[in-house]
C-alpha positions as CSV (number, residue, x, y, z in Angstrom):
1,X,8.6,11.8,5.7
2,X,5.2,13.3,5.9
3,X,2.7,11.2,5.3
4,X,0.5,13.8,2.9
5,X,3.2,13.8,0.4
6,X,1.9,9.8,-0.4
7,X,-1.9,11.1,-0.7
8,X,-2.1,12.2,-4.0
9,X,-4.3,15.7,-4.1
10,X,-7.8,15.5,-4.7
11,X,-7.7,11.4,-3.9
12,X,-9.1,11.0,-0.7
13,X,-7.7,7.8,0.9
14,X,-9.7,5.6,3.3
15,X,-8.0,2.1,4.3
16,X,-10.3,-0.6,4.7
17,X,-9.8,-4.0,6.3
18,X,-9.6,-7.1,3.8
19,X,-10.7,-10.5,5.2
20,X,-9.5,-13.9,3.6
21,X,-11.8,-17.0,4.2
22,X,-11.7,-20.8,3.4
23,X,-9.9,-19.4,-0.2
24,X,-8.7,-22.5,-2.1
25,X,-7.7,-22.6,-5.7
26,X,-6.1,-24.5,-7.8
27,X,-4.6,-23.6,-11.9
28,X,-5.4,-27.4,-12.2
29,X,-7.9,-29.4,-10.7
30,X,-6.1,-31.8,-9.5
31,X,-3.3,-29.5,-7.3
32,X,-4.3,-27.0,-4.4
33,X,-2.3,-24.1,-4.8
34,X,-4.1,-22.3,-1.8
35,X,-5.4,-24.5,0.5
36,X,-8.7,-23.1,2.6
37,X,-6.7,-19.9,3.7
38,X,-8.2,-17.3,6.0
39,X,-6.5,-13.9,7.0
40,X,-8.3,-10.8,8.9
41,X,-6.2,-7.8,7.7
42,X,-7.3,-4.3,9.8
43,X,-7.6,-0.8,7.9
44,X,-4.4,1.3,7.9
45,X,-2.4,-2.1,8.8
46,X,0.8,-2.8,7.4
47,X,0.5,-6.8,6.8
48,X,3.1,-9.1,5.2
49,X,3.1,-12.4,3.8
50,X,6.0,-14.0,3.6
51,X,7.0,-17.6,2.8
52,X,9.0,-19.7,0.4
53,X,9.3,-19.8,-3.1
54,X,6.1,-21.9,-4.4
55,X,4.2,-21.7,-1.9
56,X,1.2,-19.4,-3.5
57,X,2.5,-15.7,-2.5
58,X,1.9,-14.0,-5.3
59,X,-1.1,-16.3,-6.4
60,X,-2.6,-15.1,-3.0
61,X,-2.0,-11.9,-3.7
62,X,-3.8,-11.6,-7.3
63,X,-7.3,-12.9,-5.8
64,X,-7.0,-9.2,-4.1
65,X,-8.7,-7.3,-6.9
66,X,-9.7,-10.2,-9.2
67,X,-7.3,-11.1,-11.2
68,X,-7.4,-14.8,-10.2
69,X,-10.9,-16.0,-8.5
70,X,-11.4,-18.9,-5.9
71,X,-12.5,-22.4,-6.2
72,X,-14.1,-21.8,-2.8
73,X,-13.7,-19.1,-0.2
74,X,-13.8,-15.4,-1.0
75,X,-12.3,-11.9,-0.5
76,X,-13.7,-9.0,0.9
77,X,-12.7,-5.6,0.8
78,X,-14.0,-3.6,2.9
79,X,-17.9,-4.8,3.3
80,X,-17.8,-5.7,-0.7
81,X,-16.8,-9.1,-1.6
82,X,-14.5,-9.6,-4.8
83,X,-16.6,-11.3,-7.7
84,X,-16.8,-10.9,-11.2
85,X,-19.5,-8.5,-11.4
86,X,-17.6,-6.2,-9.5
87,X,-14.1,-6.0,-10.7
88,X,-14.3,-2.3,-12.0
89,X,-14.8,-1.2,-8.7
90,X,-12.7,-3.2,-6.6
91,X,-9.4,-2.4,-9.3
92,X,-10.6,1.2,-8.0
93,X,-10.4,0.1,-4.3
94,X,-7.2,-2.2,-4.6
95,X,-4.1,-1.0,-6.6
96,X,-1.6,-3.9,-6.9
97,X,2.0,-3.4,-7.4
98,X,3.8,-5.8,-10.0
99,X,7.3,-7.7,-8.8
100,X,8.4,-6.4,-12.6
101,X,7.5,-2.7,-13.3
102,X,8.0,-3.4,-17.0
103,X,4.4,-5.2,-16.9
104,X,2.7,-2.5,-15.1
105,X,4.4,0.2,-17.4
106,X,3.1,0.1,-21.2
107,X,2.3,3.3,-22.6
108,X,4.4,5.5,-24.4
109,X,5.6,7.6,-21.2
110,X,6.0,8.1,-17.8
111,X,3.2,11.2,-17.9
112,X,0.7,8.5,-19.7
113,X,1.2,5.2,-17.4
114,X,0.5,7.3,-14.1
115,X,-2.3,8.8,-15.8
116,X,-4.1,6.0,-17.3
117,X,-5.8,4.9,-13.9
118,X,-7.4,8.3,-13.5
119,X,-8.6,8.7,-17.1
120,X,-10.3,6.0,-16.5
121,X,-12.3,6.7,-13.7
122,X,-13.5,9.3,-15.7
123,X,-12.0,12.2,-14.3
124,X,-11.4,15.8,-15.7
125,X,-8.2,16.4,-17.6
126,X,-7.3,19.2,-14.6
127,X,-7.3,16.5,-11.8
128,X,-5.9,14.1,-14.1
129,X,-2.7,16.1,-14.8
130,X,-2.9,17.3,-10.9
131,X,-2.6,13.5,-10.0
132,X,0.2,12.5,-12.2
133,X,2.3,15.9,-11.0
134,X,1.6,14.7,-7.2
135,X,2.4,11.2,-7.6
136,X,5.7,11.7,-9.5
137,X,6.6,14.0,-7.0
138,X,6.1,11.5,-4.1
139,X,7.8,9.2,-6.0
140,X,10.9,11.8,-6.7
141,X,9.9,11.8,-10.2
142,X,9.3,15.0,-11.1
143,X,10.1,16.0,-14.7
144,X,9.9,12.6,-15.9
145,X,6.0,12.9,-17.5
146,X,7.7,12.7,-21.0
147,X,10.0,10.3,-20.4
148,X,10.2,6.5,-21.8
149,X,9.7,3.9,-19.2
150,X,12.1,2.1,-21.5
151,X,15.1,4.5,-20.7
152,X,14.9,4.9,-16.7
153,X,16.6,2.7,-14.5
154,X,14.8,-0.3,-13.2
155,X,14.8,1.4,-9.7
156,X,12.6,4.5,-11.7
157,X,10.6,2.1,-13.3
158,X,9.7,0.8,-9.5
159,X,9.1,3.7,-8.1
160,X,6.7,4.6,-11.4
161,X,4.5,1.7,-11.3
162,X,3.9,2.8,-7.5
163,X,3.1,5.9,-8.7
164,X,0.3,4.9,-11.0
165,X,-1.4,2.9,-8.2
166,X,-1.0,6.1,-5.9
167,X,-2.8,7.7,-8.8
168,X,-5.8,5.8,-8.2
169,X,-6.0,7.1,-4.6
170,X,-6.7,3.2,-3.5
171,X,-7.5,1.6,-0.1
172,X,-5.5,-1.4,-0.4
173,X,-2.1,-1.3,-1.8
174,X,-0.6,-4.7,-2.2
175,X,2.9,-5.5,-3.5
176,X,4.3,-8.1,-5.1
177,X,8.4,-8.9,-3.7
178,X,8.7,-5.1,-4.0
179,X,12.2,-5.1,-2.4
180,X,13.8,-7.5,-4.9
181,X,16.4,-6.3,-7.3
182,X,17.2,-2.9,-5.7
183,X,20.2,-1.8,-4.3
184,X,20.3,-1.2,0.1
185,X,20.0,2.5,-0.5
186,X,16.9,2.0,-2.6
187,X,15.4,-0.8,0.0
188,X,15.6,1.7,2.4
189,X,14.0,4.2,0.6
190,X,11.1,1.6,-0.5
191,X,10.7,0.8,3.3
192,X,10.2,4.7,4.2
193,X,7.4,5.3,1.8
194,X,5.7,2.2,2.0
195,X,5.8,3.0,5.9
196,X,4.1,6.0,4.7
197,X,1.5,5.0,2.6
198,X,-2.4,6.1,4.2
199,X,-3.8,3.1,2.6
200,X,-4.2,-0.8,3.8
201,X,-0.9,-2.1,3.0
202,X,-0.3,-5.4,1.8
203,X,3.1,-6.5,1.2
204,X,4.5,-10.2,0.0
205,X,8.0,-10.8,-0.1
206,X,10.9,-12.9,0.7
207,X,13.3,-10.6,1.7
208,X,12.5,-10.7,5.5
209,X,14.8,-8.1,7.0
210,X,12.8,-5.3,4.9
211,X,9.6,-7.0,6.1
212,X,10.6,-6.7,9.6
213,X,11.3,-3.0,8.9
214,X,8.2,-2.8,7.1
215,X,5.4,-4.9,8.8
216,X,3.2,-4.8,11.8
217,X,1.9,-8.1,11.3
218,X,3.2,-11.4,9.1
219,X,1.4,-14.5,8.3
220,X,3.8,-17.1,6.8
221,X,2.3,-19.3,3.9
222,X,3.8,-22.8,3.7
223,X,2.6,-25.3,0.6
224,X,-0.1,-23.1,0.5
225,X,-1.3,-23.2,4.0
226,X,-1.4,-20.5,6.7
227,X,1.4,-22.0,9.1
228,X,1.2,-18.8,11.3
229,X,0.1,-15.3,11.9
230,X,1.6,-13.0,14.5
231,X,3.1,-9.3,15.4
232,X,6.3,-9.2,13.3
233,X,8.4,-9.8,16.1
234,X,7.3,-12.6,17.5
235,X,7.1,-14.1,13.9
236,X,10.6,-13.8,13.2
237,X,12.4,-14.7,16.4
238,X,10.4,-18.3,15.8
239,X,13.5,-19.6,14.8
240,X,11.7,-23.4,14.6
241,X,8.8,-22.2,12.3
242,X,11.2,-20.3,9.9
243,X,13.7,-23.4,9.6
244,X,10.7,-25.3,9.1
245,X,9.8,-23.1,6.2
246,X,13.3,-22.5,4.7
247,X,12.6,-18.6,6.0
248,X,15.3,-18.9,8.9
249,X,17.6,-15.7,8.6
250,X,19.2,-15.6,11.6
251,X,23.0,-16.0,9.7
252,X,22.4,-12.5,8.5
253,X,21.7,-11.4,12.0
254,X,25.1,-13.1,13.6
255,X,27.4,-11.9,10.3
256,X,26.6,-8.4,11.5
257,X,27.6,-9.5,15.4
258,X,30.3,-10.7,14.0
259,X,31.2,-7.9,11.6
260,X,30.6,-4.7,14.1
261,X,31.2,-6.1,17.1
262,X,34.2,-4.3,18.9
263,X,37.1,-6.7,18.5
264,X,38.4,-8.3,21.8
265,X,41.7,-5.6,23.5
């Protein structure tokens, strides 16, 4: 795939590193969700997070352009650091990708979702309609500016909230269990573009063959904690670390051996 057909026209991309340090927080004060977490993340790099359920994935992931704000610590994008007088600029910077498309999809159509980001950075109608046209079409959704997110297919509706992020023309692009609920043919297909993407990539998920394909680097968050950060291979063939964190998918690796190898003569 050529990597210009994920740079929307007219949307210069320039990926940035994002750096993580001390971050707690806590939805009550008397429970650590995210517990003093650090993380140096390098522009252009592909970067997962994976990690059981409940261990403060996706809460990590929404103190990436504001949405959720430290007890102590902080996030920096680029050379700006994420703070509340800010948040305009940084929702310019970061574009987050929902697990559920159906909360990042909520205008009448297709057309108006992918262009609602630009509008809004105040942009002509002539490159607004020029970045909806190239984002659909990296998305394969050409043609579909009139229709109802209501009555595509949930695959669609993935690939159209990425689309109004690539709209944006972000740095950081950060998804949230992106792979989950799509058919192998669409995984694959996910994999490619996000492979793709010329921005910062940020990807948290439990689905850790995808993130193998996927990832340069993974960090795996346990109760909250960093428990490790590594190049994806030497993550994943930690077979002690991923039992220790309920992560361990080696059974998928030895059906396949088992499956495809040549039977014995």
């Amino acid at each position: 795939m050529d990597r210009s057909t994920l740079t929307p026209v007219n949307g210069t991309i320039r990926p940035v590193p994002v750096r993580i340090s001390g971050l707690t927080f806590a939805y009550h004060d008397d429970h650590d969700v995210l517990k003093d977490v650090s993380l140096q993340i390098g522009a252009g790099e592909r970067f997962g997070i994976i990690g059981p359920s409940g261990a403060g994935k996706s809460t990590l992931l929404l103190h990436m352009n504001g949405i959720l704000h430290p007890r102590s610590g902080q996030v920096e994008i680029g050379d700006t650091v994420v703070n509340r007088s800010n948040l305009d600029r940084i929702r310019r910077e970061v574009g987050l990708v929902f697990q559920n498309p159906d909360d990042q999809l909520f205008n009448p159509t297709v057309g108006e979702d992918v262009a609602f980001g630009p509008l809004n950075m105040g942009l002509e109608q002539p490159a607004v309609e020029q970045r909806v046209r190239d984002a659909l079409q990296a998305m394969n959704l050409e043609g579909f500016e009139e229709k109802s997110s209501h009555h595509i297919s949930y695959g669609e509706r993935k690939r159209a909230a990425l689309a109004t992020v690539l709209a944006m023309s972000p740095s950081v692009v950060a998804f949230d269990e992106p792979f989950s609920n799509l058919n192998p043919a669409m995984v694959e297909h996910l994999v490619e573009m996000i492979r793709e993407l010329s921005a910062t990539v940020i990807v948290v998920s439990q689905s850790i063959l995808p993130m193998a394909l996927t990832c340069d680097r993974l960090a795996v968050l346990e109760e909250g904690r960093i428990a490790a950060v590594g190049d994806t291979r030497t993550i994943l063939t930690d077979r002690a670390l991923l039992q220790r964190c309920s992560l361990d998918f080696h059974f998928y690796c030895e059906a396949c051996r088992d499956l495809f190898s040549d039977p014995e003569p």
